[in-house]
C-alpha positions as a printed NumPy array, in Angstrom:
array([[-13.138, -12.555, -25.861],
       [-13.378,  -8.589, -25.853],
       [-14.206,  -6.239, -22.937],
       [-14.672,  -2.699, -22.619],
       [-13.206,  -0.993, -19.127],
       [-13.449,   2.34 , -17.797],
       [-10.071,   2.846, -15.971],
       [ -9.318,   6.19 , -14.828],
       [-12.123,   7.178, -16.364],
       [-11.121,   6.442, -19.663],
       [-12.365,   3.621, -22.082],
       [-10.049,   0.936, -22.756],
       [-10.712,  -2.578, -25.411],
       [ -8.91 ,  -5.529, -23.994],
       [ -8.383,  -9.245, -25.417],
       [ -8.677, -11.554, -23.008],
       [ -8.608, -15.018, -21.913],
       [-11.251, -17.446, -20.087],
       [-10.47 , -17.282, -16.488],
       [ -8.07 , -14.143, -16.791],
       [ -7.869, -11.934, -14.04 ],
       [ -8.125,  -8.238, -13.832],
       [ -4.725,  -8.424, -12.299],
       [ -3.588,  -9.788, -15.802],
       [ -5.603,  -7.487, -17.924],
       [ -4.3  ,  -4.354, -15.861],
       [ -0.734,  -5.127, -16.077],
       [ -0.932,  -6.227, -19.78 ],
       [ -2.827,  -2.867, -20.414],
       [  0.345,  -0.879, -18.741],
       [ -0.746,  -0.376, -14.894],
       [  1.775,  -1.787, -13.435],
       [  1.339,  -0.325, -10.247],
       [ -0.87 ,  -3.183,  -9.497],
       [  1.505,  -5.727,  -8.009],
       [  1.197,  -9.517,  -7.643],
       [  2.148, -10.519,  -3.881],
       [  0.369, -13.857,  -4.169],
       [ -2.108, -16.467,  -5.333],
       [ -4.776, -15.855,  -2.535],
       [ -5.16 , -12.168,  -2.354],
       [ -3.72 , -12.195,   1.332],
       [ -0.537,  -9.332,   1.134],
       [ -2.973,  -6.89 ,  -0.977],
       [ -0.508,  -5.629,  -3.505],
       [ -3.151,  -6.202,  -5.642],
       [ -5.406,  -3.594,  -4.569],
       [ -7.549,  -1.277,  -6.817],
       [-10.605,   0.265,  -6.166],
       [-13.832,  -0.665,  -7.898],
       [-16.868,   1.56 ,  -7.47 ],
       [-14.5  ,   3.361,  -5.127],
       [-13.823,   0.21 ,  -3.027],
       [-10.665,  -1.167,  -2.503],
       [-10.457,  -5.203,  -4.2  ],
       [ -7.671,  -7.236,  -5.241],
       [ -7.453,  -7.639,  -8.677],
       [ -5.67 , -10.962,  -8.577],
       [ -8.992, -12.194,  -7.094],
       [-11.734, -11.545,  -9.451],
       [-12.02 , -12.036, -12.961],
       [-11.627,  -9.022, -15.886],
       [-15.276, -10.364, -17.236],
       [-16.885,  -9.573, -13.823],
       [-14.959,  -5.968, -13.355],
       [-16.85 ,  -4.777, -16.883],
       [-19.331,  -1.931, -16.42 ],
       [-17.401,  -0.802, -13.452],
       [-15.684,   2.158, -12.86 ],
       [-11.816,   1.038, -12.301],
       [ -9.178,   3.365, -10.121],
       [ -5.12 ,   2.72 ,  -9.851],
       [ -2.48 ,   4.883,  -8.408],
       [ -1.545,   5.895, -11.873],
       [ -4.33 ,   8.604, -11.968],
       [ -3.881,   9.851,  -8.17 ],
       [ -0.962,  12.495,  -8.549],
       [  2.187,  12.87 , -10.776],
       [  5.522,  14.36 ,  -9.919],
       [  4.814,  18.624, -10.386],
       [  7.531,  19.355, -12.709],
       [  8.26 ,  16.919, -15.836],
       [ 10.723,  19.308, -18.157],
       [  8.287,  21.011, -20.455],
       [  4.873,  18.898, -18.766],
       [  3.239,  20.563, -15.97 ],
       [  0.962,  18.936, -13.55 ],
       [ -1.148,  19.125, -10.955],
       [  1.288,  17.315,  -8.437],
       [  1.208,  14.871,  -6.231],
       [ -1.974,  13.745,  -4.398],
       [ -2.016,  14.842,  -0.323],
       [ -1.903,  11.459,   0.583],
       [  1.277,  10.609,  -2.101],
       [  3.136,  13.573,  -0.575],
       [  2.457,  12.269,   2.966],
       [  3.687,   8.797,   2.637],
       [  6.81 ,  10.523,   1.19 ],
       [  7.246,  12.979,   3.778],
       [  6.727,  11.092,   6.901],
       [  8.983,   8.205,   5.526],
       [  5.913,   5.687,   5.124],
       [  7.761,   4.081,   1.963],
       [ 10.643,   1.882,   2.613],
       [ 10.796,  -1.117,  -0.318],
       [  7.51 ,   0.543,  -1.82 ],
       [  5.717,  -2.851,  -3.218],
       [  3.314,  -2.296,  -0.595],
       [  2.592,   1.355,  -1.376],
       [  0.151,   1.944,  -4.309],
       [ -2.059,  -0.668,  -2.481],
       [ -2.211,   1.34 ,   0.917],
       [ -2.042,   4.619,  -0.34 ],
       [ -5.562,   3.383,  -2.567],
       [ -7.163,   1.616,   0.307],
       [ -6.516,   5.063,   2.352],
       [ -8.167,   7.251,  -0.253],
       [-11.14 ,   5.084,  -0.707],
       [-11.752,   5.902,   3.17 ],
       [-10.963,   9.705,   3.062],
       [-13.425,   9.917,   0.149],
       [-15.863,   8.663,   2.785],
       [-14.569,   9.547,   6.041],
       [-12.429,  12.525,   5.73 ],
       [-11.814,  12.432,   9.318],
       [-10.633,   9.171,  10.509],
       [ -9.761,   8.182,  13.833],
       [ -6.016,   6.146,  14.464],
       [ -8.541,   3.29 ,  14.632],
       [ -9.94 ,   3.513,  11.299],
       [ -7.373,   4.306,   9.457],
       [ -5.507,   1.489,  11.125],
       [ -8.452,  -1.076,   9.973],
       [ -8.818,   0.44 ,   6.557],
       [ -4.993,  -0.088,   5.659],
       [ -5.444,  -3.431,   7.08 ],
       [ -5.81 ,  -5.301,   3.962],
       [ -2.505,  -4.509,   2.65 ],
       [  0.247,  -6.118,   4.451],
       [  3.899,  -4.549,   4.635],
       [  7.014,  -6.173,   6.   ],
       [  8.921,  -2.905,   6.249],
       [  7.945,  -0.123,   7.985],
       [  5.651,  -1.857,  10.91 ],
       [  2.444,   0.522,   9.882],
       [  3.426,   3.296,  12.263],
       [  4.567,   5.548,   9.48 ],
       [  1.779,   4.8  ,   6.821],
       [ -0.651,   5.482,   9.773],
       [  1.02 ,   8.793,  10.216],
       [  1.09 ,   9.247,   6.962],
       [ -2.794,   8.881,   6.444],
       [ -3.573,  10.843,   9.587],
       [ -1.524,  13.818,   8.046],
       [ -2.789,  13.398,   4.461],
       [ -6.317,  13.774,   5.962],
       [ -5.875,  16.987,   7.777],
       [ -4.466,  18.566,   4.406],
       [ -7.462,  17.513,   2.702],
       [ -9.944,  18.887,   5.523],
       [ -7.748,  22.244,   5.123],
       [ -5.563,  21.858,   8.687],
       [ -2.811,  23.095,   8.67 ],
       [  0.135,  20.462,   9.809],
       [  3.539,  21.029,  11.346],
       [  6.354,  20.619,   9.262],
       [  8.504,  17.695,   9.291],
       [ 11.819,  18.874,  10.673],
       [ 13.342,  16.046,  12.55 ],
       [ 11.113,  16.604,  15.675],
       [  7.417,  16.047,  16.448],
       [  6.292,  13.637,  14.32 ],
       [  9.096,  11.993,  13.947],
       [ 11.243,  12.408,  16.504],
       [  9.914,  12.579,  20.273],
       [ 12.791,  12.877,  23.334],
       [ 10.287,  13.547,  26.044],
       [  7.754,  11.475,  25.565],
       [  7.145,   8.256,  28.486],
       [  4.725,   5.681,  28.799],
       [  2.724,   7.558,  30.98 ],
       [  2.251,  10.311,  28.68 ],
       [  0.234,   8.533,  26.087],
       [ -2.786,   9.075,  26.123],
       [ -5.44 ,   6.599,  25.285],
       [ -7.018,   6.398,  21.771],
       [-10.026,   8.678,  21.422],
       [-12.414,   9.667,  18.19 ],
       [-10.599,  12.699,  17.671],
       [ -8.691,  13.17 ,  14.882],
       [ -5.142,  13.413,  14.911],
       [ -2.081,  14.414,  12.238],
       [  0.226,  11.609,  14.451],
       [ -0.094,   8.105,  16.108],
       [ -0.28 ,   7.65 ,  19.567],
       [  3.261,   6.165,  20.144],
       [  6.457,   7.507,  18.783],
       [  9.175,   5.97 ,  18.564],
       [ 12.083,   7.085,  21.185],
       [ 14.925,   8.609,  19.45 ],
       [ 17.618,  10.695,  21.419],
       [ 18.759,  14.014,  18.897],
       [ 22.171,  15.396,  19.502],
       [ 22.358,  18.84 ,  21.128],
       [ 24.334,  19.764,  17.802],
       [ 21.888,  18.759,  15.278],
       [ 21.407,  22.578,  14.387],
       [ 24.421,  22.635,  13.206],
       [ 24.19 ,  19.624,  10.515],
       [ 22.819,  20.024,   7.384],
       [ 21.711,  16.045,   7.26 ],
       [ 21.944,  14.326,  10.78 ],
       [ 18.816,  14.965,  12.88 ],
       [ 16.964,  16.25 ,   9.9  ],
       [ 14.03 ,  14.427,   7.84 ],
       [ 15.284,  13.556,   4.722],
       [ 12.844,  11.739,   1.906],
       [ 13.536,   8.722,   0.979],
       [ 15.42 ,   9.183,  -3.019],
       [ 13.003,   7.087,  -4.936],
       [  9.9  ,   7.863,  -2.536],
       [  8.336,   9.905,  -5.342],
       [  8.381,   7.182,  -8.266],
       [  7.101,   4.571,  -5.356],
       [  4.488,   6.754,  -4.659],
       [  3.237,   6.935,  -7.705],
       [  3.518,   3.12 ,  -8.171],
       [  5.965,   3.522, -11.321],
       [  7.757,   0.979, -13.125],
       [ 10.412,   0.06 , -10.225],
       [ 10.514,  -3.549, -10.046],
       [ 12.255,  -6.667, -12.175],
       [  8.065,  -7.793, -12.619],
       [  7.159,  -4.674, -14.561],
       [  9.781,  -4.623, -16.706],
       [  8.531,  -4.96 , -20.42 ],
       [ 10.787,  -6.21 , -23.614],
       [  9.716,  -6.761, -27.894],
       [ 10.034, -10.64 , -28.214],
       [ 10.08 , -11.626, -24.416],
       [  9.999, -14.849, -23.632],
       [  8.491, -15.979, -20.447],
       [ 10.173, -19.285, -18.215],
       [  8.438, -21.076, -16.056],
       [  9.538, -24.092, -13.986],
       [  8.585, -27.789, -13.126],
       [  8.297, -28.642,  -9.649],
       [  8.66 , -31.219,  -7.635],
       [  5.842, -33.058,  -5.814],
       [  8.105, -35.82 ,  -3.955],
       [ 10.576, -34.363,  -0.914],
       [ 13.299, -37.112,  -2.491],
       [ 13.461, -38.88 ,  -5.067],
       [ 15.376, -39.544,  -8.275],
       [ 14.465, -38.665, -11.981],
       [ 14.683, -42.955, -13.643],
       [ 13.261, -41.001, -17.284],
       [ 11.935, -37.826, -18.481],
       [ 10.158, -37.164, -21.427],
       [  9.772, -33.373, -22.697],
       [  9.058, -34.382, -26.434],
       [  5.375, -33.162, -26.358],
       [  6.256, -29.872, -24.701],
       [  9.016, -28.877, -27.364],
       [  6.199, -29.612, -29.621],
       [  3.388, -27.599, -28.319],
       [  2.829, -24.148, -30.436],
       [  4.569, -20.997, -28.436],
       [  6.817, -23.472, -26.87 ],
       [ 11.081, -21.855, -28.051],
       [ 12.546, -24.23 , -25.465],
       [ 12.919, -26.866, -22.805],
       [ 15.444, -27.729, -20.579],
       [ 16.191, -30.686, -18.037],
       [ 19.064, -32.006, -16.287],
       [ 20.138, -33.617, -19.636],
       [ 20.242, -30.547, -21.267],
       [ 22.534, -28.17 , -19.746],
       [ 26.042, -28.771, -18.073],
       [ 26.748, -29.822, -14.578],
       [ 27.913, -26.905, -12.764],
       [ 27.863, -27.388,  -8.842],
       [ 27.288, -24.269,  -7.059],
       [ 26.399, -22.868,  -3.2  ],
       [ 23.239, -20.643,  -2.563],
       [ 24.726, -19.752,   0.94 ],
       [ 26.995, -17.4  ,  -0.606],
       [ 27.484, -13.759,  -1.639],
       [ 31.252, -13.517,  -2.464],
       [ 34.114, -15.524,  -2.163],
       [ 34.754, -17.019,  -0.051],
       [ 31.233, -18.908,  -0.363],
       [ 29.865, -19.949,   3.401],
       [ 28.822, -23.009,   2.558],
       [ 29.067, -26.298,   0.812],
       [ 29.041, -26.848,  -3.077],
       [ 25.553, -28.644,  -3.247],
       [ 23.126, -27.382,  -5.907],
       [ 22.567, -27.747,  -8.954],
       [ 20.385, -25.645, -11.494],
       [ 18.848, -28.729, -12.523],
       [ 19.571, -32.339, -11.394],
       [ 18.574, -35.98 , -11.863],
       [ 17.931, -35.98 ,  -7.894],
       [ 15.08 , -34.071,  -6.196],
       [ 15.848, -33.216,  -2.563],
       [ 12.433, -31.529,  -1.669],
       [  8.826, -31.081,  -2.601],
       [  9.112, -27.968,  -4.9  ],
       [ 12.464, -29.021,  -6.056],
       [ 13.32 , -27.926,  -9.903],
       [ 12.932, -30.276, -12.458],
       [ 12.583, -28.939, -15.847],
       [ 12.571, -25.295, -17.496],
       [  9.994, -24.245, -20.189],
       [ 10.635, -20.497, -21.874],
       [  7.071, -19.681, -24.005],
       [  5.841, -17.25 , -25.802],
       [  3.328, -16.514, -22.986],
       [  3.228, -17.431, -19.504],
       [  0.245, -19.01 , -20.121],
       [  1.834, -21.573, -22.891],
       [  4.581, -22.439, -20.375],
       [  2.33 , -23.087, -17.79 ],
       [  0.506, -25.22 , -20.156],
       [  4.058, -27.259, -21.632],
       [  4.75 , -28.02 , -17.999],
       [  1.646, -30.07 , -17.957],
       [  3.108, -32.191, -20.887],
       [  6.354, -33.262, -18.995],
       [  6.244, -36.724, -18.443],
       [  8.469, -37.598, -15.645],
       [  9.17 , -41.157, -14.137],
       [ 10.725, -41.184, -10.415],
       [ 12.378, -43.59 ,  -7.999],
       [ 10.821, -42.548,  -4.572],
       [ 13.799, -42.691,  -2.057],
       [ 13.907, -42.26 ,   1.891],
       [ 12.805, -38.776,   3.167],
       [ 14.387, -36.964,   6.175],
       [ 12.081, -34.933,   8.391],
       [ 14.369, -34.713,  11.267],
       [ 17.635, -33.552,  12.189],
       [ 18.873, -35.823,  14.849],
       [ 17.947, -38.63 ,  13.171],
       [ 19.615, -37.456,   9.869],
       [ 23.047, -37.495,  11.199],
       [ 22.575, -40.616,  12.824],
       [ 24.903, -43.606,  10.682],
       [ 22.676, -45.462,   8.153],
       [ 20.488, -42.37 ,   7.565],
       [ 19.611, -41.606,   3.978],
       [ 22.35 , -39.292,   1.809],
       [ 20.802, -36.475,   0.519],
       [ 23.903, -34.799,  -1.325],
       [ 25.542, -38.195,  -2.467],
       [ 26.958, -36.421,  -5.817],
       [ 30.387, -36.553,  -6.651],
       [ 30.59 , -33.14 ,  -7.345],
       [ 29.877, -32.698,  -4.14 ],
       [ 32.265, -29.897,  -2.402],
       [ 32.947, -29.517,   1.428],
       [ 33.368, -26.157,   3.33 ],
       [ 34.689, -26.128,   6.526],
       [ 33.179, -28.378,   8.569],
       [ 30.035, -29.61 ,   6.242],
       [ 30.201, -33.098,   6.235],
       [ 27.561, -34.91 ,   3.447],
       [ 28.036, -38.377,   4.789],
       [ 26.106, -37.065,   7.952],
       [ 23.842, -34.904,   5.807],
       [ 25.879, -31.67 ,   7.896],
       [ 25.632, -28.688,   5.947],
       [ 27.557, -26.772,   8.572],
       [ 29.014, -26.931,  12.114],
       [ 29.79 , -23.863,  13.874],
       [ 31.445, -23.719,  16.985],
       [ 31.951, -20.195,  19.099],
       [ 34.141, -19.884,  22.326],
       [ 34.857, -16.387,  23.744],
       [ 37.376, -16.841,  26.231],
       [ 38.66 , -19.732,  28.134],
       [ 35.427, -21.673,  27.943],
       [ 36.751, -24.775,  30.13 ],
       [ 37.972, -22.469,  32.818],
       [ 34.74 , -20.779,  33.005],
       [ 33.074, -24.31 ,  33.628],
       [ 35.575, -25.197,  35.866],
       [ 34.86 , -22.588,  38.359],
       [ 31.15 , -21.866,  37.708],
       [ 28.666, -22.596,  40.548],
       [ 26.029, -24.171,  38.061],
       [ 26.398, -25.435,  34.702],
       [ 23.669, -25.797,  32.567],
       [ 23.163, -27.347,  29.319],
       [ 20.183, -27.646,  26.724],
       [ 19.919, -28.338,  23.356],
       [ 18.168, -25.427,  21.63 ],
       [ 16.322, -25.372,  18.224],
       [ 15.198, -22.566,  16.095],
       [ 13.071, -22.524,  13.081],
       [ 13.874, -21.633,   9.813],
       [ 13.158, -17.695,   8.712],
       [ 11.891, -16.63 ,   5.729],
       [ 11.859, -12.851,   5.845],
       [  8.433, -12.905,   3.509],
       [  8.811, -10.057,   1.325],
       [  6.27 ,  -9.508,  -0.827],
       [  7.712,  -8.791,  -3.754],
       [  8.517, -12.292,  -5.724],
       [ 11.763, -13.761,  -6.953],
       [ 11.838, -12.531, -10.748],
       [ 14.653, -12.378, -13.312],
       [ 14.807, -10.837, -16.546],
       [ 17.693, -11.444, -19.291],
       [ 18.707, -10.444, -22.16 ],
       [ 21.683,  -9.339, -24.627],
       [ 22.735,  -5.814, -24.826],
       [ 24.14 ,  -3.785, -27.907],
       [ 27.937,  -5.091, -27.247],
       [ 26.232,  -8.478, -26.943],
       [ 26.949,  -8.888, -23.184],
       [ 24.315, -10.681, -21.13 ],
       [ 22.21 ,  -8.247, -18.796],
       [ 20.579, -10.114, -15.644],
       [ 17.973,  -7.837, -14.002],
       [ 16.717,  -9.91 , -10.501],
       [ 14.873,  -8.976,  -7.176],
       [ 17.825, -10.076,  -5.226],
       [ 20.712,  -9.427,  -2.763],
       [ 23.085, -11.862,  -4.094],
       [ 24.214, -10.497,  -7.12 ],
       [ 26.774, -13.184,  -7.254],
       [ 24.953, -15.717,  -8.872]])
């Protein structure tokens, strides 16, 4: 079906599909400043502003967002000078964010810096409260709000016409006097800064630097701010091909049969891949360089499955939406084996092998027969002396959970073969090694 949407105030004719999102529809029409962070709307990279609101787009439909008026950062402010293009600059509240330092990784940033103008067009002077609430529907695993907050707080007192101290390393920034009991408590009254600073002791010679106690903006703060093209996700190609892959719904198991015939067959489909398709190729995903810290125990695809969400199969489809669809037509038959939810008991003898592979490679003290993927041991000093003459000795057995860092931006990976045929691998990660 066909809808007509005013975004940015201008009229755009979009092709769309039953269920689609206006997530989908704005990215395929080019705004890719709208970000996906997840399925359930909860890290509001999303956000756009309907009617002046703040929504996520991944959360309501393109049919219902018809006969609305549709904002996205990409109308807010551009960069002043463009070569020969001249513009009106950078909105307040984009020059804020870069000035106070209020964009770190930048996924986050279209989505606050939206919500924040939808309450400055109806509050223009906020308290720390407000502005605090307001930006709560965007969630950002960088900066810890204190510097979007400031950033808001200044942005408003541009737009009211105050004038605001400059950003020199001090003040804003910076405070070397400041104690506990000189904070005041929150109030109504607006204010250009937050009510706690962080501590940060300046050098007596910072006068003399041209850098070191001085605010410097972040180098890509201005593209950020304007929510460009700046991320593996947004990153468009003639003739791309989109992958999607089959996961796992068993924590361990392995794969008796698997049948892809009906997904090579389905229309869009270019390819399918199992285990029985591509070469066995062990390889660690502990590891940045060599040496790698950590056993050889993965495979890109295997006949085993060692958790729920474990990879079974690849489709690459015209669309995402065919892949999604050829994944559905993967008929897989598994042998349901043993499953390990705890540690003690998984290096106990008789437990079941996850990693029993023979391509199978130990590191250091990794031991697969006791399902060990490392043991570490760390002794400053003469440990046994220090026993020996210690008044108390105490020992405990400590545990820790695992730690996922949750950025929001997703795992993504673009390919493809450059004009002396070498293979490019754009990827949102820190281990280019792989």
């Amino acid at each position: 079906m066909n809808v007509q949407l005013l975004i940015n105030g201008k009229s755009f004719e979009a092709s769309i599909l039953p269920g689609e999102t206006a997530l989908t529809t704005l990215r395929k029409l080019g705004f890719h400043s709208i970000k996906f962070g997840d399925e359930h709307g909860l890290t509001g990279a999303d956000t756009i502003l309907l009617d002046g609101k703040p929504i996520n787009a991944g959360m309501i439909l393109t049919a219902q967002i018809e006969g609305h008026e549709i904002a996205t950062l990409e109308a807010l402010g551009e960069h002043p000078d463009q070569g020969w293009k001249k513009t009106d600059g950078l909105h307040p509240l984009q020059q804020a964010f870069i000035e106070t330092g209020a964009i770190q990784c930048g996924y986050c940033t279209p989505g606050q810096i939206l919500a924040a103008k939808s309450l400055l067009d109806g509050k223009p002077a906020p308290t720390e409260e407000e502005v605090r609430s307001a930006l709560n529907g965007v969630l950002c695993r960088c900066t810890g709000y204190v510097k979007p907050v400031q950033a808001v707080m200044r942005a408003g007192a541009v737009m009211r016409g105050e004038a605001v101290d400059p950003l020199n390393g001090e003040g804003l920034w910076f405070d070397t006097t400041t104690t506990a009991d000189d904070i005041p408590e929150l109030d109504d009254s607006p204010s250009t800064q937050t009510q706690v600073t962080p501590k940060v002791i300046l050098s007596d010679k910072k006068s003399t630097y041209q850098v070191v106690g001085k605010s410097e903006p972040k180098v890509d703060a201005i593209k950020l701010s304007q929510g460009k093209s700046a991320f593996v996700a947004d990153i468009e190609m003639r003739g791309l091909l989109h992958a999607k892959v089959l996961k796992s719904p068993l924590a361990h198991a392995r794969i008796k049969k698997i049948d892809a015939s009906k997904a090579r067959a389905f229309p869009g489909v270019v390819a399918v891949l199992t285990h029985e398709d591509i070469p066995r190729v062990v390889w660690s995903t502990a590891g940045q360089s060599d040496p790698i810290p950590g056993p050889l125990d993965t495979f890109s695809l295997d006949k085993k499955v060692r958790f729920v969400g474990d990879r079974v199969a690849f489709v690459a489809a015209e669309t995402p939406e065919i892949a999604e669809q050829a994944l559905r037509l993967i008929e897989v038959e598994y042998e349901e084996l043993p499953i390990l939810l705890d540690i003690e008991e998984a290096m106990k003898p008789g437990a079941p092998i996850l990693h029993d592979e023979p391509e199978y490679v130990d590191f250091a003290d990794s031991d697969a027969s006791k399902n060990l993927a490392a043991e570490i041991r760390i002794d400053i000093g003469d440990v046994e002396k220090g026993f020996s003459e210690a008044d108390q000795v105490f020992e405990a057995v400590y545990e820790v959970p695992k730690v996922q860092q949750a950025h929001i931006e997703p795992h993504v990976v673009i390919t493809y073969w450059d004009e002396d045929d070498r293979l490019v691998i754009r990827t949102s990660t820190q281990v280019p090694f792989h």
